[in-house]
C-alpha positions, 0 to 999 in steps of 0.5 A: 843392270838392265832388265829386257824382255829376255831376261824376264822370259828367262826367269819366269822359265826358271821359276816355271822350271823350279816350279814344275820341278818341286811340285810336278815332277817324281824326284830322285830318290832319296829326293832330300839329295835332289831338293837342294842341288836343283833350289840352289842352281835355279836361284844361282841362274836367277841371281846372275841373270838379273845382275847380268853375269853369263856363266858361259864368259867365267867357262870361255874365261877359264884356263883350257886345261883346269877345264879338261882337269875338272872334267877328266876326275868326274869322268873316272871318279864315279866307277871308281868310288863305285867299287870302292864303296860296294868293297867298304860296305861289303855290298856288290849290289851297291856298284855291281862289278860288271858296270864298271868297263862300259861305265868309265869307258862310256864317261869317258867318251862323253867327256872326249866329245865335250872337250873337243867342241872346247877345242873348237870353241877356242880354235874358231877366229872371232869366236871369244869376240862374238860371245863378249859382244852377245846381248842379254847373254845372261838370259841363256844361263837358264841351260844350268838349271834346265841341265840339273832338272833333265840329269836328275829326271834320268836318275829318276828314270833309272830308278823307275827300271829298278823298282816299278813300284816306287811312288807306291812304296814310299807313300806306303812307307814300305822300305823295300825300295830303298833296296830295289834301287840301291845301284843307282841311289843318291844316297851312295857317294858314286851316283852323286858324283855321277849326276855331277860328272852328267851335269858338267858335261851336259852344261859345257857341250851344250852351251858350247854347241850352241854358241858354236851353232849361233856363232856359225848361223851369224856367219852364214847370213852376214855372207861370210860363212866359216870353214870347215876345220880339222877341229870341228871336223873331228867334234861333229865326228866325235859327238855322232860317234859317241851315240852310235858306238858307245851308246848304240853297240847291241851290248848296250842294250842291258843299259836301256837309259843308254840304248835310248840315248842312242835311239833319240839322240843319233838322229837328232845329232845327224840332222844338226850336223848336216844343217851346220855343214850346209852353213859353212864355206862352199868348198870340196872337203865341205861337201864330200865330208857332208857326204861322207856323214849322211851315208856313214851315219845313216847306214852305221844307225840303220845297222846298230837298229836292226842289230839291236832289234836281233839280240832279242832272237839271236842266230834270226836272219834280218829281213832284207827289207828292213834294209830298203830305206837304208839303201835308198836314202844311201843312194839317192843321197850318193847319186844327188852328191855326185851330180852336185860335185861333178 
C-alpha cells in the first residue's frame, strides 16, 4: 500500500467534497436520510483509496448478469413502490399517477444505456487487461462519492421546484413544507429507492465511459486505434438517444429536471462522441457513421428545441431562421464528408 500523488489529490477532494457537502450545500429533505448515505460513501471512497481497493475491478469483476439484475429491480422498483405507497397511505400526492409511464419508461431507458456501455466493456479485447494494468486505479474511486453528492443535489433541486420557500420554512419551523414536497420526499420509500437506482446508474455508465474513453485514447496515441464495433456502435447511439428522446420529447417538458438534462446533456454526449469516433480506426463504416451522428444528432436536437420552445404557443409557426444554423452546420458537415470519402 503506497500512498502517490494521486491518491493524496484524491482524498483531499473527497474530504473537500465531504466538506462542501455537510457545510456548503442545501440538503435534500428530510436532510437526516441524505447525512448518513453521502458520510458513509465518502469514508467507504477514503478507506479503499488509501488500502488501494478499486471499486471498478469488484463491478468489471462481477457476473454479467447479477449486474443487469441489480440494475434492472431498481430501475422498475421505484414507480412501482410509488403507487403502492400513494395506494397504502390513501395519499395521490405521495406518487401522482401520471409520473408513473414516463417515470419507469425513462428508468428504464437509462438503465438500457448503462448496460449497454457493460456490454462494450466486456466485448472490447484487452480491455480487462488494461483496467488491471491501470496505476493508482483507486484514486478515481472519488466518482462514488462525487456521484451520491450530484444525485442528492438534484433531489435537492427537484424539491426547490415544488416549494420555493423551503430554506425559509424550515428555519421557520413552519411544517407546510413537508407538504409541498411530499412527491419527491426521502421520507417515502420510492425516492430513496430512486436516488439509489440514479446512483447506480450514474457510478456504473460513467466509470465505464470513462475507462472506455482512456482505454480508446491509450489505443490511439500507441498507434493501434480500436475498431469500431457493433457493441459500442449501439451504446454511443443509445446513450445520445436517450437524451434526445427520452429526456427531450416536448412532453418532457412538465419534468423540467429532465428537460434540462437534455438541454446540457445532448450536446455534451454529441462532442464526446464525435471526439471518441475520431480516435478510432480509419475506415468507411467509421466515417459515414460519424456523419451519420453529427447530421442526425445535431438536427434531431435543433428540432426537439424549437418543438420544445413552441409548447408554450401551440399552433405558432417556428421561424424559419431559427433553422438556419441547423442547415448550415448540416451542410457544410455533409458537403466536408463527401469531399473526405470520395
Amino acid at each position: 500500500m503506497t500512498i502517490t500523488a494521486i491518491k493524496l489529490v484524491s482524498i483531499f477532494m473527497q474530504i473537500l467534497l465531504a466538506a462542501v457537502d455537510k457545510w456548503g450545500m442545501p440538503k435534500a429533505q428530510p436532510s437526516k436520510y441524505q447525512e448518513p448515505v453521502v458520510f458513509l460513501s465518502v469514508a467507504l471512497s477514503i478507506t479503499a483509496t488509501q488500502l488501494d481497493v478499486p471499486f471498478y475491478q469488484y463491478l468489471r469483476a462481477a457476473n454479467i448478469w447479477i449486474v443487469l439484475g441489480v440494475i434492472l429491480a431498481f430501475a422498475v422498483a421505484p414507480p412501482i413502490v410509488g403507487k403502492w405507497e400513494a395506494k397504502k397511505h390513501e395519499d395521490p400526492e405521495i406518487y401522482e399517477a401520471s409520473r408513473f409511464k414516463d417515470h419507469l419508461v425513462n428508468n428504464l431507458a437509462g438503465g438500457a444505456v448503462a448496460a449497454a456501455f457493460i456490454f462494450v466493456a466486456r466485448w472490447t479485447t484487452d480491455f480487462d487487461t488494461y483496467t488491471q494494468a491501470f496505476k493508482n486505479e483507486a484514486a478515481f474511486n472519488i466518482v462514488l462519492p462525487l456521484t451520491v453528492v450530484t444525485i442528492f443535489a438534484f433531489v435537492r433541486w427537484q424539491q426547490d421546484k415544488e416549494c420555493p420557500n423551503l430554506d425559509r420554512w424550515i428555519d421557520e419551523k413552519n411544517p407546510q413544507w413537508e407538504a409541498d414536497i411530499k412527491g419527491y420526499s426521502l421520507r417515502y420509500y420510492n425516492q430513496m429507492l430512486n436516488v439509489a437506482f440514479l446512483i447506480i446508474i450514474t457510478f456504473v455508465g460513467a466509470s465505464t465511459i470513462l475507462y472506455m474513453f482512456a482505454f480508446t485514447l491509450d489505443k490511439a496515441r500507441n498507434h493501434d486505434p480500436l475498431q469500431l464495433s457493433w457493441p459500442l456502435a449501439i451504446a454511443m447511439v443509445g446513450i445520445l438517444a436517450f437524451l434526445l428522446y427520452f429526456c427531450g420529447r416536448p412532453s418532457m417538458k412538465v419534468h423540467e429536471a429532465v428537460y434540462l438534462n437534455f438541454l446540457t446533456g445532448a450536446p455534451a454526449a454529441l462532442m464526446v462522441i464525435v471526439v471518441w469516433i475520431a480516435l478510432l480506426q480509419e475506415s468507411t463504416v467509421r466515417n459515414y457513421f460519424a456523419l451519420a451522428i453529427i447530421v442526425l444528432g445535431y438536427a434531431s436536437y435543433s428540432l426537439l428545441v424549437i418543438l420544445g420552445n413552441r409548447e408554450n404557443t401551440p399552433g405558432n409557426k417556428a421561424p424559419l431562421h431559427y433553422f438556419s444554423s441547423m442547415a448550415f452546420a448540416v451542410a457544410l458537415t455533409l458537403l466536408a464528408g463527401a469531399l473526405y470519402i470520395s
